[in-house]
GUZA-101287 format. One record per residue (C-alpha): residue in three letters; x, y, z. Coordinates in steps of 0.2 Angstrom, whole numbers, always signed. Each point is the difference from the previous one (the first is absolute). Example, Ala and Ser with C-alpha at 12.3 -4.5 7.8 and 13.67 -1.06 7.14 Angstrom:
! residues 2
+---------+-------+-------+-------+
! residuo !    xx !    yy !    zz !
+---------+-------+-------+-------+
!     ALA !   +62 !   -22 !   +39 !
!     SER !    +6 !   +17 !    -3 !
+---------+-------+-------+-------+
***
This chain:
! residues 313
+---------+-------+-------+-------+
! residuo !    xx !    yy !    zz !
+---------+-------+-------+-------+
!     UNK !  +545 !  +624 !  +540 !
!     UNK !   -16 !    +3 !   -13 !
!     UNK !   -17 !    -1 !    +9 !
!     UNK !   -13 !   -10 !    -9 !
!     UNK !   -15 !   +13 !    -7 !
!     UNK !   -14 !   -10 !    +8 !
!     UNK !    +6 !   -16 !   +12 !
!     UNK !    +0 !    +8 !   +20 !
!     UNK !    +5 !    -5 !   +16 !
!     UNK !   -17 !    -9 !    +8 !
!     UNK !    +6 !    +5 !   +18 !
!     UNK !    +7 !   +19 !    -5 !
!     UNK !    -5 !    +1 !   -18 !
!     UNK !   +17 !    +6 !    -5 !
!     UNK !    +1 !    -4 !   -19 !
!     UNK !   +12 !   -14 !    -3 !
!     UNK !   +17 !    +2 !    -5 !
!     UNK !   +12 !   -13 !    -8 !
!     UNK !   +14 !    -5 !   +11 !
!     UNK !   +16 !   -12 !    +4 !
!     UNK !    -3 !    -9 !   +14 !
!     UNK !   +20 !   -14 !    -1 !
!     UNK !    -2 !    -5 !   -18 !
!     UNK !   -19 !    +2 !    -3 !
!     UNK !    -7 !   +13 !    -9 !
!     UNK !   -20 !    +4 !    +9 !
!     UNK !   -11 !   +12 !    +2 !
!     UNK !    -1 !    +8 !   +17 !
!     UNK !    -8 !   +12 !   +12 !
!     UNK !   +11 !   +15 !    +4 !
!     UNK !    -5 !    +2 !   +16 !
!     UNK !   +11 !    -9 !   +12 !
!     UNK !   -11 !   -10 !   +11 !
!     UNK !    -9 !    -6 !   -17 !
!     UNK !   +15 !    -7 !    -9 !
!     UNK !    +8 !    -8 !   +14 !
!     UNK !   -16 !    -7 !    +3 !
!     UNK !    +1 !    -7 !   -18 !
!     UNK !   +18 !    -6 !    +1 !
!     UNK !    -4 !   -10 !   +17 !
!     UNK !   -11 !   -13 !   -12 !
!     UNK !   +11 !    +1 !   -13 !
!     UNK !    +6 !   -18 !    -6 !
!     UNK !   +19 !    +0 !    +4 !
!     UNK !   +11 !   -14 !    -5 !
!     UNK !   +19 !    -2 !    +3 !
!     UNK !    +7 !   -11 !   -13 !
!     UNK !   +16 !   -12 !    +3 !
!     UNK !   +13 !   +11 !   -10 !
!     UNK !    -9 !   +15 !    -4 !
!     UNK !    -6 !    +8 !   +15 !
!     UNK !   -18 !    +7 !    +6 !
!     UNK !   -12 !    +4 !   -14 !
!     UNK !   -17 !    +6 !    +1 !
!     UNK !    -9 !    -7 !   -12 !
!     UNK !   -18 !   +10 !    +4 !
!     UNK !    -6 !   +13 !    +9 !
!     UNK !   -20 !    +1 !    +5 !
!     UNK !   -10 !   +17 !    -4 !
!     UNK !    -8 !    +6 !   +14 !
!     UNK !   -18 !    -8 !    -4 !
!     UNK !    +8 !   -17 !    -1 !
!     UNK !    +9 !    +5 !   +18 !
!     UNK !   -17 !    +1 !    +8 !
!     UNK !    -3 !   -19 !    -8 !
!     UNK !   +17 !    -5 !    +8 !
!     UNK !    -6 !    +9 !   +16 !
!     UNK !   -17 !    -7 !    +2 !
!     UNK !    -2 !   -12 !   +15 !
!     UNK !   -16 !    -7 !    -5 !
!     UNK !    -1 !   -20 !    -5 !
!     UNK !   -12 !    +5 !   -18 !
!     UNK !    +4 !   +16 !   -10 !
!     UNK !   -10 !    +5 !   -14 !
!     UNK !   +12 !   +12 !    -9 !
!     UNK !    -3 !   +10 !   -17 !
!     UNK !   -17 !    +8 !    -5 !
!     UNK !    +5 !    +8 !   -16 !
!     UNK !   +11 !    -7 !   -14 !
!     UNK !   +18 !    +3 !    -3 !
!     UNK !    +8 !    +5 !   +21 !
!     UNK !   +13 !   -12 !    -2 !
!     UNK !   -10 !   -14 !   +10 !
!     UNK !    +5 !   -16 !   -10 !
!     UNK !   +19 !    +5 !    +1 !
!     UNK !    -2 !    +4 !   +18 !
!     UNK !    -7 !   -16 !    +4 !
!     UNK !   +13 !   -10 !    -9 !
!     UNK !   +16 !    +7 !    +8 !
!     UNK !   -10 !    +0 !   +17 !
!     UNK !    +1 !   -19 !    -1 !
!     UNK !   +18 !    +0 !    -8 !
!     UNK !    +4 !   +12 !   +17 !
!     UNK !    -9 !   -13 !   +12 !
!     UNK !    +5 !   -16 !   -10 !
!     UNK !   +21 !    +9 !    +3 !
!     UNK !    -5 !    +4 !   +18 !
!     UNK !    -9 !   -16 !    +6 !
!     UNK !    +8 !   -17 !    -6 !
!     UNK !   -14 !   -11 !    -3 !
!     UNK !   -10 !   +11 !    -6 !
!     UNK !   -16 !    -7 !    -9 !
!     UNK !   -12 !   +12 !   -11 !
!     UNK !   -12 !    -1 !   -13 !
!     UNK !    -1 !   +13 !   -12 !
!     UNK !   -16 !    -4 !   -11 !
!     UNK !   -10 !   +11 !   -17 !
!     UNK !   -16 !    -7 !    -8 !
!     UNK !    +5 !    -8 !   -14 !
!     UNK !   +18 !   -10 !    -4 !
!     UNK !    +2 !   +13 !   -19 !
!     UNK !    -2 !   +16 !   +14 !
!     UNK !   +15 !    -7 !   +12 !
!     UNK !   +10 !    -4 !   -15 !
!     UNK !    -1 !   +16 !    -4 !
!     UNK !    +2 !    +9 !   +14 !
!     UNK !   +11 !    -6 !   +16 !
!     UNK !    +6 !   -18 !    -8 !
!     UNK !    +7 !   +12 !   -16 !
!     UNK !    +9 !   +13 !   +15 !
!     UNK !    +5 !   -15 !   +11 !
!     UNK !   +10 !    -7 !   -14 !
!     UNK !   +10 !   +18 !    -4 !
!     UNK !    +1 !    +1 !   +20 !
!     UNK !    +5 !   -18 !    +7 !
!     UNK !   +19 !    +6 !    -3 !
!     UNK !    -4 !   +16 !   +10 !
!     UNK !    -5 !    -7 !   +18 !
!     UNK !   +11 !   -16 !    -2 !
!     UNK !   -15 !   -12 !    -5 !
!     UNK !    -2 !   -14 !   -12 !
!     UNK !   -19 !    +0 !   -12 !
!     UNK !    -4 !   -19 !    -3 !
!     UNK !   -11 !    +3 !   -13 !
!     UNK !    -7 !   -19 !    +3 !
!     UNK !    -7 !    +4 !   +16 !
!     UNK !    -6 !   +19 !    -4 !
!     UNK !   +12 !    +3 !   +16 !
!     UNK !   +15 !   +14 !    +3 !
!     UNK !   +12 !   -12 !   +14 !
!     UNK !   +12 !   +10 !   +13 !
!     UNK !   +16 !    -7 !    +8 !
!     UNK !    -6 !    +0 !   +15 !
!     UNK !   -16 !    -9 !    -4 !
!     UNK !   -14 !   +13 !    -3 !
!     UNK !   -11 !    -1 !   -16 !
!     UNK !   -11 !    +8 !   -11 !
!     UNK !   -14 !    -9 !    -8 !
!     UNK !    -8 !    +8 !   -13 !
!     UNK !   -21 !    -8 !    -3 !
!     UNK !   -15 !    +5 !    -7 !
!     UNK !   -17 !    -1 !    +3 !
!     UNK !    -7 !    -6 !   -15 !
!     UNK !   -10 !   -16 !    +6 !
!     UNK !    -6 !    -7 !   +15 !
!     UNK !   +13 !   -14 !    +0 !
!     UNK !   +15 !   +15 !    +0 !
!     UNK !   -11 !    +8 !   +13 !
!     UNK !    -1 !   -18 !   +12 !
!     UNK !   +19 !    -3 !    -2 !
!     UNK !    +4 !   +14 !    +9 !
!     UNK !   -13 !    -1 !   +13 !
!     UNK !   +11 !   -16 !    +6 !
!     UNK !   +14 !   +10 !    +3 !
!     UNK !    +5 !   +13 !   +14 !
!     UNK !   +10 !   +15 !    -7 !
!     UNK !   +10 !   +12 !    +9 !
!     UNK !    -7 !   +16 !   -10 !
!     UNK !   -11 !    -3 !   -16 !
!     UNK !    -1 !   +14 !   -10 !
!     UNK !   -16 !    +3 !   -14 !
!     UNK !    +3 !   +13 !   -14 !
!     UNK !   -16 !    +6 !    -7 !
!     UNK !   -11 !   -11 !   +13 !
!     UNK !   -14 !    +8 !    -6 !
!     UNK !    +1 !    -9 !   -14 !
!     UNK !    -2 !   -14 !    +5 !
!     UNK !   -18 !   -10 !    -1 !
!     UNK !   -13 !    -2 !   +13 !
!     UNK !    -4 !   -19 !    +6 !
!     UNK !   -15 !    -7 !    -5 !
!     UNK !    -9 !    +6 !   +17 !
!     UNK !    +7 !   +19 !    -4 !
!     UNK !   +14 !    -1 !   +13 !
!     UNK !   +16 !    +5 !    -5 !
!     UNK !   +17 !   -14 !    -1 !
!     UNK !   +10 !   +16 !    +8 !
!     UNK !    -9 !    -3 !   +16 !
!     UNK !    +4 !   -19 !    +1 !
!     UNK !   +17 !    +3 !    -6 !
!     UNK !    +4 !   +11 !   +14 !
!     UNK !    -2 !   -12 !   +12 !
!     UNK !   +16 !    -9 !    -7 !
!     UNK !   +10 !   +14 !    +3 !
!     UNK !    +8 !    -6 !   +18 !
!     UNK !   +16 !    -5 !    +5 !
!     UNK !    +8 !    -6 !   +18 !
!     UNK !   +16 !    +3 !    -6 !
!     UNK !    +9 !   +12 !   +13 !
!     UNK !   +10 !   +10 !   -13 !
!     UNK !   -16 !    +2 !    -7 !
!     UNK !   -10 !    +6 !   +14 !
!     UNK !   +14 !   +11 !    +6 !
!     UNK !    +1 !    +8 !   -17 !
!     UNK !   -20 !    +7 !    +4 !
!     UNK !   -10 !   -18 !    -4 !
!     UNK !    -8 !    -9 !   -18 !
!     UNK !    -7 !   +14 !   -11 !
!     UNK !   -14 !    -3 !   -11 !
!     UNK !    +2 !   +15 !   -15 !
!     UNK !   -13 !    +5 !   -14 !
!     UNK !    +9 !   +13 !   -11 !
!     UNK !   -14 !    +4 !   -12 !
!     UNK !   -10 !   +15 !    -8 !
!     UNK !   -20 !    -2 !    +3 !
!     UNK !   -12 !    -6 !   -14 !
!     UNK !    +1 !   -21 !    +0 !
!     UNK !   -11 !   -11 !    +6 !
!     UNK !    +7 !    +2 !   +18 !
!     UNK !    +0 !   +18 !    +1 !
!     UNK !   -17 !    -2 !   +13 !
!     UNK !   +10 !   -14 !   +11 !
!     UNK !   +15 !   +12 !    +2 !
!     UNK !   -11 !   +17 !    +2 !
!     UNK !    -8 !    -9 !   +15 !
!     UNK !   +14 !   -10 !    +6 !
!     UNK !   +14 !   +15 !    -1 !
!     UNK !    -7 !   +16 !    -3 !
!     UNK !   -16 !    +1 !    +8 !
!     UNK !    +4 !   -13 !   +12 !
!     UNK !   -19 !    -5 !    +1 !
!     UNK !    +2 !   -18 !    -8 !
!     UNK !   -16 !   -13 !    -1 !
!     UNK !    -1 !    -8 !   +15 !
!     UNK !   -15 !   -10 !    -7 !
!     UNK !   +11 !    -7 !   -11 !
!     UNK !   +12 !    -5 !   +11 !
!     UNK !    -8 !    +3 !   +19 !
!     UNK !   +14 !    -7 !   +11 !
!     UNK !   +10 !   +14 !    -7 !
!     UNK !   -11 !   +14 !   +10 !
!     UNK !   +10 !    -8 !   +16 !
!     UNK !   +18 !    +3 !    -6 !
!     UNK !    +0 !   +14 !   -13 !
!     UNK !   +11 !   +13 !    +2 !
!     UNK !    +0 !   +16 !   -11 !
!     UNK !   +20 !    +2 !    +7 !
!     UNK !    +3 !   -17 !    -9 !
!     UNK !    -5 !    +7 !   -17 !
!     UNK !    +8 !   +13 !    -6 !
!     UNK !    -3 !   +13 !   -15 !
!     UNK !   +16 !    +9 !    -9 !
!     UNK !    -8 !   +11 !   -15 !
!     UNK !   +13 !    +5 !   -11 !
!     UNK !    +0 !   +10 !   -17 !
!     UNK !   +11 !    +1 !   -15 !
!     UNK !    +5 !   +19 !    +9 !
!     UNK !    +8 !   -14 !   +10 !
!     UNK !   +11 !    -8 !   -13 !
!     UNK !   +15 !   +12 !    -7 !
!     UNK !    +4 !   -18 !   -10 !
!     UNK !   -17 !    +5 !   -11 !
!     UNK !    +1 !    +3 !   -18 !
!     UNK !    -5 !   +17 !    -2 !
!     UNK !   -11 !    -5 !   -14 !
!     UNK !    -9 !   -12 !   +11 !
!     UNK !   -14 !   +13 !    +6 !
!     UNK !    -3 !    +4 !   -18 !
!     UNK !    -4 !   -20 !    -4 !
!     UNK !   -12 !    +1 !   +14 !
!     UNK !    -9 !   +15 !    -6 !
!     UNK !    -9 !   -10 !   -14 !
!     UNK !    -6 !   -12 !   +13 !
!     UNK !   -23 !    +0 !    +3 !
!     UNK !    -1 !   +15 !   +15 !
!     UNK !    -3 !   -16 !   +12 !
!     UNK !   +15 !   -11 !    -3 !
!     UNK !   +10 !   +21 !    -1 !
!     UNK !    -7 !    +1 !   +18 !
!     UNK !    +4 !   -18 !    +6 !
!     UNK !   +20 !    +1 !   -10 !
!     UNK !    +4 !   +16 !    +4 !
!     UNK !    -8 !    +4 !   +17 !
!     UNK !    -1 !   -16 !    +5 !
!     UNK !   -17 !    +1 !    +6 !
!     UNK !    -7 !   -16 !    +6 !
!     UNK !   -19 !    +5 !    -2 !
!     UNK !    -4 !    +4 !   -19 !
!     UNK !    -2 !   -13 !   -12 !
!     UNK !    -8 !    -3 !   -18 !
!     UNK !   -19 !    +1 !    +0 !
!     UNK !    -4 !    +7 !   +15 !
!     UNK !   -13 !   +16 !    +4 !
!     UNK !   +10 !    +8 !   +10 !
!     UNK !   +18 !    +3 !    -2 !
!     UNK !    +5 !    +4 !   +18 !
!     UNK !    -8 !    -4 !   +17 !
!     UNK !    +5 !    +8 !   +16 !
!     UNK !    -1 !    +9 !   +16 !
!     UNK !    +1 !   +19 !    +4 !
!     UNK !   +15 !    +3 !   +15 !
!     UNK !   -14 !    -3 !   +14 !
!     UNK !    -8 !   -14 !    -7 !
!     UNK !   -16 !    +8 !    -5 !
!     UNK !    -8 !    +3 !   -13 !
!     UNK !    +5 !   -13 !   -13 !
!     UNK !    +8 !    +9 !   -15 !
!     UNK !    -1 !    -5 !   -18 !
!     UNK !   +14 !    +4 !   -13 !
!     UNK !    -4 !    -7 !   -18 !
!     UNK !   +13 !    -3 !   -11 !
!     UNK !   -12 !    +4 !   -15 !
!     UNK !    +0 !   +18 !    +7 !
+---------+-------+-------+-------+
***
């Protein structure tokens, strides 16, 4: 077993070594309590003639997303952790697990899913037993879960799926996506369509509403308040100071240190990027952006004094 020179455990930080686990080749924490931990979220098929096969095997950072028990999950931060991949198979694991399983998995414009999850869900349709119907932008199950792929390019793409309740919905790069004319952000009102009554749904931990994103879009201040600093405006939406609950809105940073899938060269592409986007893509720091003063705001340990870090420095 080779270790990867940088990819580590997130719960030991173990580096990563490359594995069998049936017929899949993965990257895997050494230590045992880690690796079995992986393996229990592993998406395992048995096949009519061919036996079990595992067809993928979660690292350990997207195990803490499979984990999570809360309905909204912010997961990401920095570019490259294996976000996008993770959210995908997550869905093919609960659309497998739960039939009738309903989710939406959206990106900002229609060219952007092409290109990402429509392209992979083609190559991995055969993999997980699913049908693509290119017609309806929609990966179809035996037993009656789907995958709708949308985007978020217009208000009328935006209202069409406000009319629809979604067992999970899933939004890759969510801070992307633009503001309302009032400044609020579509993320919030699409959250609310994340429900479901269905028993196997609510015994398999409830609807989730997912943003899988790095920082820097138009949104970036809705999910900074909403997930992260769990302060969001209630003057912009005051009934909401009576049933917020930070417990409901859960943060996942992750890093390309996460990702033992990465191109090595990746961090090298990312070195050429303005010292603000460097600190937004790498880091995944929600609080630079282009143009302003400061680079960093923050608080000391015990909350005083108020500590200024510039970028510029």
């Amino acid at each position: 077993m080779s270790a990867h020179p940088t990819a580590r455990c997130c719960w030991c930080q173990s580096p990563l070594v490359y594995s069998q686990v049936v017929d899949c080749y993965c990257w895997l924490c050494p230590t045992e309590a880690c690796w079995r931990r992986q393996v229990r979220y592993a998406l395992d098929l048995t096949i009519k003639g061919k036996g079990r096969t595992i067809r993928f095997v979660p690292v350990p950072k997207q195990v803490v997303f499979h984990e999570s028990t809360a309905k909204n999950i912010l997961w990401g931060g920095a570019a490259g952790p294996g976000k996008s991949t993770g959210a995908r198979w997550w869905l093919y694991d609960r659309c497998l697990k739960v039939a009738g399983f309903e989710a939406l998995l959206l990106r900002e414009t229609m060219p952007q899913l092409r290109q990402t999850h429509i392209r992979r869900m083609e190559k991995e349709q055969g993999l997980v037993g699913a049908e693509w119907y290119k017609t309806e932008n929609t990966l179809r199950f035996p037993n009656g879960s789907l995958i709708q792929c949308g985007h978020m390019e217009d208000a009328d793409a935006v209202q069409n799926y406000l009319s629809t309740e979604y067992d999970a919905i899933v939004c890759d790069e969510g801070s992307r996506y633009p503001l309302n004319e009032d400044g609020s952000s579509p993320l919030i009102e699409l959250s609310t369509r994340a429900r479901s009554n269905k028993p196997a749904v609510l015994a398999a931990g409830g609807a989730k509403f997912i943003v899988a994103s790095n920082p820097g879009g138009p949104s970036s201040g809705v999910l900074l308040d909403f997930f992260i600093d769990q302060e969001p405006d209630f003057e912009m939406a005051p009934a909401l100071r009576a049933y917020y609950d930070p417990k409901d809105w859960q943060y996942i940073p992750a890093t390309l240190d996460d990702n033992p899938y990465i191109d090595p060269e990746y961090l090298k592409t990312l070195a050429a990027l303005p010292k603000w986007r460097y600190e937004q893509l790498r880091f995944g720091n929600w609080r630079v952006f282009s143009g302003q003063f400061f680079g960093e705001w923050q608080e000391t340990q015990d909350g005083q004094p108020w500590h200024v870090r510039s970028l510029a420095a």
